[in-house]
N, CA, C and O of each residue as an XYZ file, in Angstrom:
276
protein
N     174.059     74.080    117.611
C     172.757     74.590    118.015
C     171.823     73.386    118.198
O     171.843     72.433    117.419
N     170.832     73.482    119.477
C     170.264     72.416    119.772
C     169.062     72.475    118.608
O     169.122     73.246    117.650
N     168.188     71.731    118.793
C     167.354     71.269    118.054
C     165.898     72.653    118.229
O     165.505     73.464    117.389
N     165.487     72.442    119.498
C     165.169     73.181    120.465
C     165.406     74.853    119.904
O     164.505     75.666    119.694
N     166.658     75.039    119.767
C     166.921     76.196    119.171
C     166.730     76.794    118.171
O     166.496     78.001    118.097
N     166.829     75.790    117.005
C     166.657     75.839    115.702
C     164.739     76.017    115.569
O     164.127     76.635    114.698
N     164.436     75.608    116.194
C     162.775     75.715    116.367
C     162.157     76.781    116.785
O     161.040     77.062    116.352
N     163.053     77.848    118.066
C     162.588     78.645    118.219
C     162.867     79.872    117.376
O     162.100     80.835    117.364
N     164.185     79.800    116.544
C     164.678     80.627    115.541
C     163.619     80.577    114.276
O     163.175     81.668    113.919
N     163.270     79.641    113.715
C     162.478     79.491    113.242
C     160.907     79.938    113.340
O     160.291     80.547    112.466
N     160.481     79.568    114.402
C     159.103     80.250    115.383
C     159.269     82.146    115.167
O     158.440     82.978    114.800
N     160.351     82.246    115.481
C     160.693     84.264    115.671
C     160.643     84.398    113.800
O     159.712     84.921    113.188
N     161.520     83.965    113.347
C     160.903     84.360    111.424
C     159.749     84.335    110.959
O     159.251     85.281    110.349
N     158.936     82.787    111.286
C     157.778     82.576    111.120
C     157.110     84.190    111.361
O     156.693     84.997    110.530
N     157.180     84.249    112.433
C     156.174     85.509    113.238
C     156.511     87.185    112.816
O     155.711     88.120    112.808
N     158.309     87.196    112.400
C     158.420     88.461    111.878
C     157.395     88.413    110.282
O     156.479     89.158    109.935
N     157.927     87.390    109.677
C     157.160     87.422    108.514
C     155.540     87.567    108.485
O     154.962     88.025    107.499
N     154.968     87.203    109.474
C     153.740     86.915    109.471
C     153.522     88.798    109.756
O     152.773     89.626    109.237
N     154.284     88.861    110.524
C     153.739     90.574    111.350
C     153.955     91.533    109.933
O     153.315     92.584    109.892
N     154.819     91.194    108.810
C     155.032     91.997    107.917
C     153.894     91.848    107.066
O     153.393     92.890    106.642
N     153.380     90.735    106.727
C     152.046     90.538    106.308
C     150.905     90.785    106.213
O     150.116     90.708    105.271
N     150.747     91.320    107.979
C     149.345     91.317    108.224
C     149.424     93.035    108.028
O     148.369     93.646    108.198
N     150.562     93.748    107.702
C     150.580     94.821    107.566
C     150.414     95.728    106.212
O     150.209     96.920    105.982
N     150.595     94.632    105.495
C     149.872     95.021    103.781
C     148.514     95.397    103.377
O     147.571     94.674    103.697
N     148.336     96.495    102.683
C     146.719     96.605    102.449
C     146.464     95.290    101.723
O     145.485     94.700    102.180
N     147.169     94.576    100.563
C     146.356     93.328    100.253
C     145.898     92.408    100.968
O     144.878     91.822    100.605
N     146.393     92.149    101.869
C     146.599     91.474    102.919
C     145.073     91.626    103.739
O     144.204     90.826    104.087
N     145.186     92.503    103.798
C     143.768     93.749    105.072
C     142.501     93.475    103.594
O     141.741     92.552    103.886
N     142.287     93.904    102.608
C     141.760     93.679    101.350
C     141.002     92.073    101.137
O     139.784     91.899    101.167
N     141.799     91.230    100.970
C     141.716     89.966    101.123
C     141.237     89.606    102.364
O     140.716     88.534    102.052
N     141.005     89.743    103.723
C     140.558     89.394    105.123
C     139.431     90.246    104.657
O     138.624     89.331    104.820
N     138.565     91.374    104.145
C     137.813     91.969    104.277
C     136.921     91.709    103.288
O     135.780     92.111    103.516
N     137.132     91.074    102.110
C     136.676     89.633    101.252
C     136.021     88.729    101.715
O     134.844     88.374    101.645
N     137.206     88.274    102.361
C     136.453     86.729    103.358
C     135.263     87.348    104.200
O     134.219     86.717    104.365
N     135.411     88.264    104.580
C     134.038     88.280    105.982
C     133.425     88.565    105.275
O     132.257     88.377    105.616
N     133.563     89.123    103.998
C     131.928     89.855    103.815
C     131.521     88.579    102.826
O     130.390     88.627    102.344
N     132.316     87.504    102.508
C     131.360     86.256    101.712
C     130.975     85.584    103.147
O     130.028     84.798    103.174
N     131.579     85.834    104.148
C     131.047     84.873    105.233
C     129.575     85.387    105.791
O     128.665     84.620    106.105
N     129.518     86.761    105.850
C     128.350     87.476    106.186
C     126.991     87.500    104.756
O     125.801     87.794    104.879
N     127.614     87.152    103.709
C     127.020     86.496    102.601
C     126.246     85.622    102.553
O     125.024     85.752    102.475
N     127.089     84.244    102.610
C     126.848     82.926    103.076
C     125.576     82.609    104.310
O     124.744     81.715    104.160
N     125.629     83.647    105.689
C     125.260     83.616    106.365
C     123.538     84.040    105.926
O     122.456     83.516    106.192
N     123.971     85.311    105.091
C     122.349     85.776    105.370
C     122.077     84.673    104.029
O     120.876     84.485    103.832
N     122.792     84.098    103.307
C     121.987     83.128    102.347
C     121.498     81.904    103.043
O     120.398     81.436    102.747
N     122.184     81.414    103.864
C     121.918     80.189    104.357
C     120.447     80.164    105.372
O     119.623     79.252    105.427
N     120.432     81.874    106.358
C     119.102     82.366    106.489
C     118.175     82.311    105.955
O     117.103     81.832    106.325
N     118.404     82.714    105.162
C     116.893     82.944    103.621
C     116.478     81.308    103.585
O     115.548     80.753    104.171
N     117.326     80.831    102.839
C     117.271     78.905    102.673
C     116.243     78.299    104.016
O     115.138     77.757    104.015
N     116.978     78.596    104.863
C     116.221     77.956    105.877
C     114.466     78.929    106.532
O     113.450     78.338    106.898
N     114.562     79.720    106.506
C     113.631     80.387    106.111
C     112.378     79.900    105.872
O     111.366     79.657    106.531
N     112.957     79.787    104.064
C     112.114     79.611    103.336
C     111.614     77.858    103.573
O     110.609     77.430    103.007
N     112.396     77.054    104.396
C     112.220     75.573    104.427
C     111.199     75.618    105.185
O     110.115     75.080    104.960
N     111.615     76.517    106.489
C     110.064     76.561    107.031
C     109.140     76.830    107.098
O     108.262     76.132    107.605
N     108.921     78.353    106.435
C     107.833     78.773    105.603
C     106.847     77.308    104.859
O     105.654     77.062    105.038
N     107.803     76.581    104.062
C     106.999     75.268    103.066
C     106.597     74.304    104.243
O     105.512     73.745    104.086
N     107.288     74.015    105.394
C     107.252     72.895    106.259
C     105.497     73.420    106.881
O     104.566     72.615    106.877
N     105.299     75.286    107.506
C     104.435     75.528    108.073
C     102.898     75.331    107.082
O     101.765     74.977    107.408
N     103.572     75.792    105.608
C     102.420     75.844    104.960
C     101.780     73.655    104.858
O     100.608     73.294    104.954
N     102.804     72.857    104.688
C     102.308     71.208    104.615
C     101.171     71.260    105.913
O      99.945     71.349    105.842
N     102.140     71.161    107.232
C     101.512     71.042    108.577
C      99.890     71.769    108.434
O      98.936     71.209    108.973
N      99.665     73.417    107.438
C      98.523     74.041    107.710
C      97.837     73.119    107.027
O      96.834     72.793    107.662
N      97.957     72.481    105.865
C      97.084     71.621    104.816
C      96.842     70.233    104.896
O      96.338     69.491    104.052
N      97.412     69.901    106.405
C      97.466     68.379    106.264
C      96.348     68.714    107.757
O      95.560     67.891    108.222
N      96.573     70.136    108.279
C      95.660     69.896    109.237
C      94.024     70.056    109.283
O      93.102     69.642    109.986
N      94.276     71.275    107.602
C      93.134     71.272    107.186
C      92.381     69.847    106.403
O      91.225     69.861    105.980
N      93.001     69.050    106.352
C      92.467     68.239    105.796
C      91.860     66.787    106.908
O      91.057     65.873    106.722
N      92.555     67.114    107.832
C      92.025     66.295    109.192
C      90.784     66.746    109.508
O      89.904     66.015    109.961
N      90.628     68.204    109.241
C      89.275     68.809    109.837
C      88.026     68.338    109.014
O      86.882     68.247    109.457
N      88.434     68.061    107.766
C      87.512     67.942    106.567
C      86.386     66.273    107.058
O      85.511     65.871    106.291
């Protein structure tokens, strides 16, 4: 068996195994984990930045009030 061959035999297991996998509720369980820390992450990293600019708008209001002075 060529080399070539042995690679694609390999490639077809890889993929049966993988297809048996993605067919497990743990499997489905665990992927539905991840998104919802990613959708987590997301609205945290929102808030964070947010709030950076909230502090950035309030400096800019007090540095401009203080030009006026």
């Amino acid at each position: 068996m060529t080399d070539g061959g042995k690679k694609f035999l390999w490639g077809v297991a890889v993929g049966l195994a993988a297809a048996a996998l993605i067919k497990t509720d743990t499997f489905r369980k665990c992927c539905s984990k991840i998104v919802a820390g990613g959708f987590q992450l997301k609205n945290d990293a929102k808030e964070y930045f947010e709030t950076i600019k909230e502090d950035a708008e309030d400096i800019k209001a007090e540095q401009d009030t203080k030009a006026k002075a």
